[in-house]
C-alpha positions as CSV (number, residue, x, y, z in Angstrom):
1,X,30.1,-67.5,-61.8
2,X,32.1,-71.0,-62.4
3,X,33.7,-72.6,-59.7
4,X,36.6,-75.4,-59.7
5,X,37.9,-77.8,-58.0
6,X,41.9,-77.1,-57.2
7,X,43.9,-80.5,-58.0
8,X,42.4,-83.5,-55.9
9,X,41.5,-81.7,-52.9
10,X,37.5,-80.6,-51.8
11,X,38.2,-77.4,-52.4
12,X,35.9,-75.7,-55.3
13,X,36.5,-72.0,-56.3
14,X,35.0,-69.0,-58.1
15,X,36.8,-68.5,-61.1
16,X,37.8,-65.1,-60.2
17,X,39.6,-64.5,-56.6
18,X,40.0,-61.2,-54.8
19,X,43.3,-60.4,-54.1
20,X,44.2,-58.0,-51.4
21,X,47.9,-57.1,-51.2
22,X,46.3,-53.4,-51.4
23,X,44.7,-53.9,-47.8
24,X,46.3,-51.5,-45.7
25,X,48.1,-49.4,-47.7
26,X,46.5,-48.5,-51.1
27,X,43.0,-49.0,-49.6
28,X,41.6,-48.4,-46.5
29,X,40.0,-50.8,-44.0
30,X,36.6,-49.4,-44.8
31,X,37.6,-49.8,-48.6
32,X,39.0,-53.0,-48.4
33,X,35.5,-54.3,-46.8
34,X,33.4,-53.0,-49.3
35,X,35.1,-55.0,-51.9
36,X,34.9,-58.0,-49.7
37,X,31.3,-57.7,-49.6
38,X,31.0,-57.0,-53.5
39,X,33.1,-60.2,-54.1
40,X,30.7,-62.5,-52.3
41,X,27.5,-60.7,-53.6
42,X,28.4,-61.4,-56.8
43,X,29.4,-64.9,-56.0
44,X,33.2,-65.1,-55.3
45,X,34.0,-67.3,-52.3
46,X,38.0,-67.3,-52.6
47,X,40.2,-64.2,-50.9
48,X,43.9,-64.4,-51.5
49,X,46.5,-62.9,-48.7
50,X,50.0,-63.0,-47.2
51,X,51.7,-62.5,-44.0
52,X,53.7,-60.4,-45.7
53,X,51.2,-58.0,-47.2
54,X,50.0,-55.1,-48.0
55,X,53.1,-54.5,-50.2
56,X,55.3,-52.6,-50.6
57,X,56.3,-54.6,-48.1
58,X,57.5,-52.8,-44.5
59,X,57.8,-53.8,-40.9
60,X,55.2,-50.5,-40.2
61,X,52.5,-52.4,-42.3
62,X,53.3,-56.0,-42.4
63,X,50.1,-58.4,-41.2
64,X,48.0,-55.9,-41.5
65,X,45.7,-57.7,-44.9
66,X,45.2,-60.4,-42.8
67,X,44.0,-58.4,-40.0
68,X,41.4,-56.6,-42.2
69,X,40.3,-60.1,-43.8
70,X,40.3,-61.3,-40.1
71,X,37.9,-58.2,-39.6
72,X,35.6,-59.1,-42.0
73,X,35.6,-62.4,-41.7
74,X,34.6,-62.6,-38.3
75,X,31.5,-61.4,-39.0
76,X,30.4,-63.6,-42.1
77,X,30.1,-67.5,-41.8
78,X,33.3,-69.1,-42.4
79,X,32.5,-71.5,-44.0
80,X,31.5,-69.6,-47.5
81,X,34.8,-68.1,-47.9
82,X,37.8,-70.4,-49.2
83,X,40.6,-68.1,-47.2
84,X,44.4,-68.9,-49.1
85,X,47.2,-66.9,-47.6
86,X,51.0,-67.4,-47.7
87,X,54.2,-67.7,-45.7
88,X,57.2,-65.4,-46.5
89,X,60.3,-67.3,-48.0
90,X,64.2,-67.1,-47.8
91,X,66.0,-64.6,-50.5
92,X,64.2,-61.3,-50.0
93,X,65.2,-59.1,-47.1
94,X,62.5,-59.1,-45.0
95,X,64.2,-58.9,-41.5
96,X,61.2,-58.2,-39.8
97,X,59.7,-61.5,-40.1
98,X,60.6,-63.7,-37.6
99,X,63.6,-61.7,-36.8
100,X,64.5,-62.6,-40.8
101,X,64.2,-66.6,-40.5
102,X,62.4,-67.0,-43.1
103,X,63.8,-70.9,-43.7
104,X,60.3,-72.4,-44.7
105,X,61.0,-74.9,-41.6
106,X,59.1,-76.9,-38.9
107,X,59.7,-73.9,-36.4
108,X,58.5,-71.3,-38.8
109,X,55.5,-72.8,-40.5
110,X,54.4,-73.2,-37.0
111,X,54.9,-69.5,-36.0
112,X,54.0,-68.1,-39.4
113,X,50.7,-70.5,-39.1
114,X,49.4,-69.5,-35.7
115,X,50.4,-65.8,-36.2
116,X,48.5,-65.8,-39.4
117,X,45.6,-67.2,-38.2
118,X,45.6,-64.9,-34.7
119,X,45.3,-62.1,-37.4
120,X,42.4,-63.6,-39.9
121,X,40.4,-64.7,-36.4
122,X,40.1,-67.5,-37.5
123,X,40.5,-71.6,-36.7
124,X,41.8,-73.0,-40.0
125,X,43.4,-71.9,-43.5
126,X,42.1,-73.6,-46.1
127,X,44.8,-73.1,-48.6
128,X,48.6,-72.2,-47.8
129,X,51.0,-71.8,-49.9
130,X,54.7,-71.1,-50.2
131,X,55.0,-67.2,-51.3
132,X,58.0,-68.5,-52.9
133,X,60.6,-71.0,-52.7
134,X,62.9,-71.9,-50.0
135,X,65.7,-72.4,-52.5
136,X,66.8,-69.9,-55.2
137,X,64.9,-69.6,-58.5
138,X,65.1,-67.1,-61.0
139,X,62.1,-65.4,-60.5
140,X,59.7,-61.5,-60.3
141,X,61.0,-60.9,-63.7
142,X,64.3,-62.8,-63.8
143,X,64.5,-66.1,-66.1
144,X,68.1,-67.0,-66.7
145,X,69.0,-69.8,-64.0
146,X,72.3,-69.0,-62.6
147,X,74.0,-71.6,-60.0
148,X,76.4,-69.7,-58.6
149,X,73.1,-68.2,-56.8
150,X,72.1,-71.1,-55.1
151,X,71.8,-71.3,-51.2
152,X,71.2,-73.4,-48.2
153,X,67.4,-74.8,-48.9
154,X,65.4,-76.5,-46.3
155,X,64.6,-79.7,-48.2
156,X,61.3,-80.5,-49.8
157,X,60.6,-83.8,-47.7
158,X,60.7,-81.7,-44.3
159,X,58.8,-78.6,-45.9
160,X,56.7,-80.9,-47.0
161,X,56.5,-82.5,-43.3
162,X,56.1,-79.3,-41.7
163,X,52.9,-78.6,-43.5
164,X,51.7,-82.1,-42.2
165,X,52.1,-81.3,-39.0
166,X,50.1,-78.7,-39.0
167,X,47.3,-80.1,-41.1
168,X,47.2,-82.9,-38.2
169,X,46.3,-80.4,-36.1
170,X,43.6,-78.8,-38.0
171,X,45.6,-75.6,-38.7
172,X,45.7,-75.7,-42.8
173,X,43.8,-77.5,-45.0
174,X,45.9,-78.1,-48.6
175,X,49.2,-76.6,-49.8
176,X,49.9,-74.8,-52.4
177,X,53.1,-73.2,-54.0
178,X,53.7,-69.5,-55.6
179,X,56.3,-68.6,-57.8
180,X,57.3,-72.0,-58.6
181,X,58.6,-74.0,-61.6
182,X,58.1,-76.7,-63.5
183,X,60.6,-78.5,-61.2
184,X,59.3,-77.5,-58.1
185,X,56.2,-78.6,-59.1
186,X,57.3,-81.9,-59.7
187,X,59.5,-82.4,-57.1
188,X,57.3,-81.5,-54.7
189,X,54.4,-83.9,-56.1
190,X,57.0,-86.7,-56.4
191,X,58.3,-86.5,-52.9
192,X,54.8,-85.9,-51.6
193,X,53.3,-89.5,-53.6
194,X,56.7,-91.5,-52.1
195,X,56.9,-90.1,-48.2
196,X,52.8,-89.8,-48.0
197,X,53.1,-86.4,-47.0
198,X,50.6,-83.5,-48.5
199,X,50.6,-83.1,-52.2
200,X,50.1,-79.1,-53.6
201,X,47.0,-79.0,-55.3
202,X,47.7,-75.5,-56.4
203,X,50.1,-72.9,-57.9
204,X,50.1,-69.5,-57.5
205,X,52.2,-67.7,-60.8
206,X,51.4,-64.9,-62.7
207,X,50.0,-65.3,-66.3
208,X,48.8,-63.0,-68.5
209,X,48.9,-61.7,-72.2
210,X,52.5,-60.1,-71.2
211,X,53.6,-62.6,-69.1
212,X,52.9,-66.2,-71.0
213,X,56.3,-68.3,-69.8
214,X,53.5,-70.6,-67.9
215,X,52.5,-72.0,-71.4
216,X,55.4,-74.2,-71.9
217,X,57.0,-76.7,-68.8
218,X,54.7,-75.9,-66.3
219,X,51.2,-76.5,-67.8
220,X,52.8,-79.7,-68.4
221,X,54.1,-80.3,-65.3
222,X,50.6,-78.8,-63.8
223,X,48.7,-81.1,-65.7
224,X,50.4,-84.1,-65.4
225,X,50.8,-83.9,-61.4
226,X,47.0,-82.4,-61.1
227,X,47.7,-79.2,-59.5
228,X,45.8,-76.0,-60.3
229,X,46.9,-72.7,-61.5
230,X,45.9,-69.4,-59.7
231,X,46.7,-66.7,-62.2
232,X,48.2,-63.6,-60.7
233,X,48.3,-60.2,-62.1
234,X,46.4,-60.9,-65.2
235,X,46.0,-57.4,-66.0
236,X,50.7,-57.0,-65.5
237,X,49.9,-54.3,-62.4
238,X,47.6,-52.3,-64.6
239,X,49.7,-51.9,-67.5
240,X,47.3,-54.1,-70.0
241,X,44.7,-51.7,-68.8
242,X,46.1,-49.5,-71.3
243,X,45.8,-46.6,-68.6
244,X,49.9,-46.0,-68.3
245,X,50.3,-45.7,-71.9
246,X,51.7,-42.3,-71.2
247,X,53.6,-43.1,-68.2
248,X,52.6,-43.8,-65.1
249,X,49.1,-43.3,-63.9
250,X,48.7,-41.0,-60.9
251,X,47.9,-42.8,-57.7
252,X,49.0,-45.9,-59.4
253,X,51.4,-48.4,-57.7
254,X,53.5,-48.0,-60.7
255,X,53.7,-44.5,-60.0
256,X,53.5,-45.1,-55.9
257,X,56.1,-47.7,-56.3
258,X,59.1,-47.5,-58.3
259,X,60.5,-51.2,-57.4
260,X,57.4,-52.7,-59.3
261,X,58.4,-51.0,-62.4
262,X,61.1,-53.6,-63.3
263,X,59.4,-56.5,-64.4
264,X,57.2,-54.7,-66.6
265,X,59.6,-52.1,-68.1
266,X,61.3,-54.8,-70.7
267,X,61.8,-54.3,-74.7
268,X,58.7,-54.9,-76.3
269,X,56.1,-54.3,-73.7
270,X,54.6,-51.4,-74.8
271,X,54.3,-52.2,-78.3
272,X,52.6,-55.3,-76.9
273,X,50.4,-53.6,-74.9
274,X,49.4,-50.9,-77.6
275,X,48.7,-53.9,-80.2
276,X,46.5,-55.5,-77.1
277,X,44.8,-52.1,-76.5
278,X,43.9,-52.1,-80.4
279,X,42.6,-55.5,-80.7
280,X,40.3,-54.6,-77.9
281,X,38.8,-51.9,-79.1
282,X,38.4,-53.1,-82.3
283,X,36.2,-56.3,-79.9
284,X,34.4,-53.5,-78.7
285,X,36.0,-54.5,-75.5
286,X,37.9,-52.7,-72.4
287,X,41.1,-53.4,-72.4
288,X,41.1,-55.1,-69.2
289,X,38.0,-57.2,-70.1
290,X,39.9,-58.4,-73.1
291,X,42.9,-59.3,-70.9
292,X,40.9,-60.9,-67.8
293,X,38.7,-62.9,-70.2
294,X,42.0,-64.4,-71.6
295,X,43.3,-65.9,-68.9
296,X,40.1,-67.5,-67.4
297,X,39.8,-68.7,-71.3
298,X,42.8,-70.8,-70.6
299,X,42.5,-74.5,-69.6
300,X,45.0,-74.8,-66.9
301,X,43.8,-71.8,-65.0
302,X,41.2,-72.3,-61.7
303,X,41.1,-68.7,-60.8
304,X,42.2,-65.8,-62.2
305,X,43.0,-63.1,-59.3
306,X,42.1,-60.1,-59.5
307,X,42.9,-56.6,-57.7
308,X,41.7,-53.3,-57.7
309,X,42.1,-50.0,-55.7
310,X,39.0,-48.5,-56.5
311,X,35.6,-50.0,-57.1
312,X,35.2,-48.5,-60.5
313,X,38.2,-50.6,-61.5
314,X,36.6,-53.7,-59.2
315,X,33.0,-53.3,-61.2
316,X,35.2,-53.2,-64.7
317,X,37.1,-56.4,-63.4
318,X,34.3,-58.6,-62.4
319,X,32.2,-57.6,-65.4
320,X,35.0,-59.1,-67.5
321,X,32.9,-62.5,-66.7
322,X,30.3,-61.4,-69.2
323,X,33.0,-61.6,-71.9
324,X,33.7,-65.5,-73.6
325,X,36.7,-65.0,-76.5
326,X,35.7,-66.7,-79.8
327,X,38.0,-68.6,-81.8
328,X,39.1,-65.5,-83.9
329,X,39.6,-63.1,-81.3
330,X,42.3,-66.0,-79.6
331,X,43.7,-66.4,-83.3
332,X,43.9,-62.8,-83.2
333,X,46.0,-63.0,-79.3
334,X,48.1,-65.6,-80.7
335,X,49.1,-63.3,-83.8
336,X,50.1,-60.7,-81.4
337,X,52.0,-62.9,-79.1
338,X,54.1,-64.3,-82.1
339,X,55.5,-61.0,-82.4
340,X,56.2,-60.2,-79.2
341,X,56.3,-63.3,-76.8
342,X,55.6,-62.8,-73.4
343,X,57.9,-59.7,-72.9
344,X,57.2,-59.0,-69.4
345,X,58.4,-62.5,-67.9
């Protein structure tokens, strides 16, 4: 296992993470424990939750990740775990947070920080983020910027401010963002470097052979303002697995879920995937060990995150770190994505 640093802070992580938006819903506490113990066997020491997770997300269910992670975490030493979770953000209608003030603001970092870490039984959070921003972005599959959408935003300088307050009192270690862009990025570093306030060392976006729009403005941005990229769904919910090629998978969230369909149901993403699929096989590789072994290949990317409902598919996931791409298997990936560029944004 490799582990980096994220941005300038002293934080150091696996290059895989175990994501656990499943926790609670898909999987079972029991379930969700075992994997936790088969991530830090094999040497992962970074978990990624929510406050709003497991998802779909429900008023029934919400908090209930964190409480499973708190669970478990209670009973290993803190210390070995890097713990990263997120707080809920205006522009999705989740009324049941906070009685739906989701304004990331002074008041509700606070509440959204102490209920968080009431549920992971824990003192501190080493890495928050933002799930996604306070103001409106295009963004879970949307690209086109449109500014007749904007809305009231709680500015970056008092987000920002917020997150110092509570990293004064011990409460969070670093910020991070989610779902960001090349803007956000950079706003939020500038405005951190002139007010002294606390600069993101990480975001969280998803990246993977479908989904490349990180390639462009943002590793620039990323690079240039030193902040690390957590690569989520690598494996575009299951679809690069090649197991949906006829239709949904039973038990899947695809087929669970129907809201998750629409970001990956776009022109081109099945011919994609099939020429993905090929190319793997023809590597003598899973197709999912192909796709994971991309996007830790990739030199703006700290941790890929990874997910799994059964521990069949957790086992195939973490023994994509046996598999190192050479330089004509990425040639062969960049062939493919010339014909069909990123077509599940």
């Amino acid at each position: 296992m490799k582990y980096n640093r994220l941005g300038n802070s002293e934080l150091v992580v696996s290059e895989i993470c175990l994501g656990t938006m499943t926790f609670g819903q898909q999987n079972t506490a029991q379930e969700a424990e075992e994997q936790l113990d088969r991530a830090l066997e094999v040497g992962i020491n970074f978990v990624d939750a929510a406050e709003m997770y497991p998802v779909p997300a429900q008023a029934e269910t919400q908090g209930r990740t964190e409480t499973i992670l708190g669970d478990w975490l209670a009973r290993r030493n803190r210390d070995q775990v890097v713990v990263a979770t997120k707080i809920a953000g205006q522009g999705r209608p989740i009324t049941w947070l906070r009685n739906g003030s989701l304004a990331v603001n002074r008041q509700n970092v606070r509440k959204a920080v102490e209920a968080s870490l009431k549920r992971l039984r824990t003192d501190y959070i080493d890495l928050y983020q933002i799930h996604w921003p306070d103001r409106y972005v295009p963004m879970f599959g949307k690209t086109a910027y449109e500014p007749e959408q904007e809305r009231t935003a709680t500015p970056i300088a008092e987000q920002l401010a917020a997150f110092a307050d509570i990293a004064r009192d011990g409460k969070i270690r670093y910020v991070g963002l989610s779902n960001e862009t090349a803007w956000g990025v950079s706003e939020f570093s500038r405005i951190a470097t002139q007010e002294g306030l606390p600069k993101v060392v990480s975001i969280q976006n998803a990246y993977s052979l479908l989904n490349r729009t990180f390639d462009s403005a943002l590793a620039e941005a990323t690079r240039r303002t030193n902040v690390s990229l957590l690569a989520y769904s690598p494996l575009a919910f299951g679809i690069l697995s090649g197991k949906h090629h006829a239709g949904p998978a039973p038990g899947s969230r695809l087929a669970l879920f129907d809201s998750f369909g629409q970001r990956y149901g776009g022109v081109n993403v099945a011919a994609a995937t099939a020429a993905y699929v090929a190319l793997a096989q023809e590597l003598g590789l899973s197709p999912a060990k192909l796709s994971l072994a991309f996007v830790r290949s990739r030199w703006f990317v700290a941790s890929t995150i990874i997910g799994a409902t059964t521990r069949s598919q957790l086992e195939e996931n973490l023994s994509s770190l046996e598999v190192t791409l050479d330089s004509a298997a990425l040639a062969r990936i960049e062939s493919i994505h010339t014909r069909y560029p990123s077509p599940a944004p």
